[in-house]
C-alpha positions, 0 to 999 in steps of 0.5 A: 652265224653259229657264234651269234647264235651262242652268244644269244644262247649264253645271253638267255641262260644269264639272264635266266639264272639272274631271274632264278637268283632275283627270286630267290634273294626276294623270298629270303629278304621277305621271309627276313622282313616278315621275321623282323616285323612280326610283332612281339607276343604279349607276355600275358598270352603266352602258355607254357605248353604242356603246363596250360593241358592242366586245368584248375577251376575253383568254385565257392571252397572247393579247388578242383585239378583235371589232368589232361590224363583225365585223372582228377585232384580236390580239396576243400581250401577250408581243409589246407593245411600246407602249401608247398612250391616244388621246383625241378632242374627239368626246366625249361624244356619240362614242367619244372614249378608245381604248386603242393596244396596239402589238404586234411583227409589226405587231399589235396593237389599238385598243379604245374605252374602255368596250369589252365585256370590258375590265376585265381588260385595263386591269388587266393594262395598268395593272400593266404595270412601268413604266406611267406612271399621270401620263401616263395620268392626263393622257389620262383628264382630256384633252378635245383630239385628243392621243396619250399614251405610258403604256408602252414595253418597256424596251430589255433586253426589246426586245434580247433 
């Protein structure tokens, strides 16, 4: 009788186990599942953290930079002189592309690459006449501590 009874026991303890180990083969295949179906994100809504804390706001002439250390750059576009890309080797686990507005006055601003707000002001520093797109082509594929030059105020502009 005692061996009937081990045999039961035995019998309940595997069939325990098997339950523990059915449960958790099901969570790791469902965390598999939920890994593989997950959608892709949208390339358009990813933010660069802490790039995105950097807000640029831009309103009439007036370009406006709110550090997230709550310290404030500005400058009137009208007042440009030069535009810089600087890039860093700190990539990609530090900001590593700024975009330099050197404004007269010395005003002006260094903004992160991925800053809040920025989208406008790229748009507006890309339309720039006589930006230099082969230049700032060179400093987006740049991984090196570098200054780019993308654009000047042209000399008439400077002298009157």
């Amino acid at each position: 009788m005692n061996d009937d009874i081990s045999v039961w026991v035995w019998i309940a303890i595997s069939f325990a186990v098997g339950l523990v180990g059915f449960a958790l083969l099901r969570g790791v295949f469902r965390r598999l599942r939920d890994m593989v179906e997950k959608p892709a994100k949208d390339p358009g809504n990813e933010k660069l953290e802490p790039e995105c804390t950097f807000v640029v706001t831009i309103e009439g002439d007036e370009v406006c930079h709110f550090r997230p250390d709550g310290t404030e750059e500005s400058f009137l576009w009208s007042d440009l002189e030069k535009i810089h890309v600087l890039t860093t080797d700190d990539g990609p686990w530090a900001p590593d592309v700024f975009w330099v507005f050197h404004a007269s006055g010395d005003t002006g601003a260094v903004i992160p690459q991925g800053a809040t707000g920025e989208k406008e002001l790229l748009d507006k520093m890309l339309a720039q006449p006589g930006f230099n797109s082969e230049k700032f082509t060179g400093a987006m594929s740049s991984t090196s501590n570098a200054v780019f030059e993308v654009w000047e105020k042209p000399e008439e502009e400077s002298a009157g």
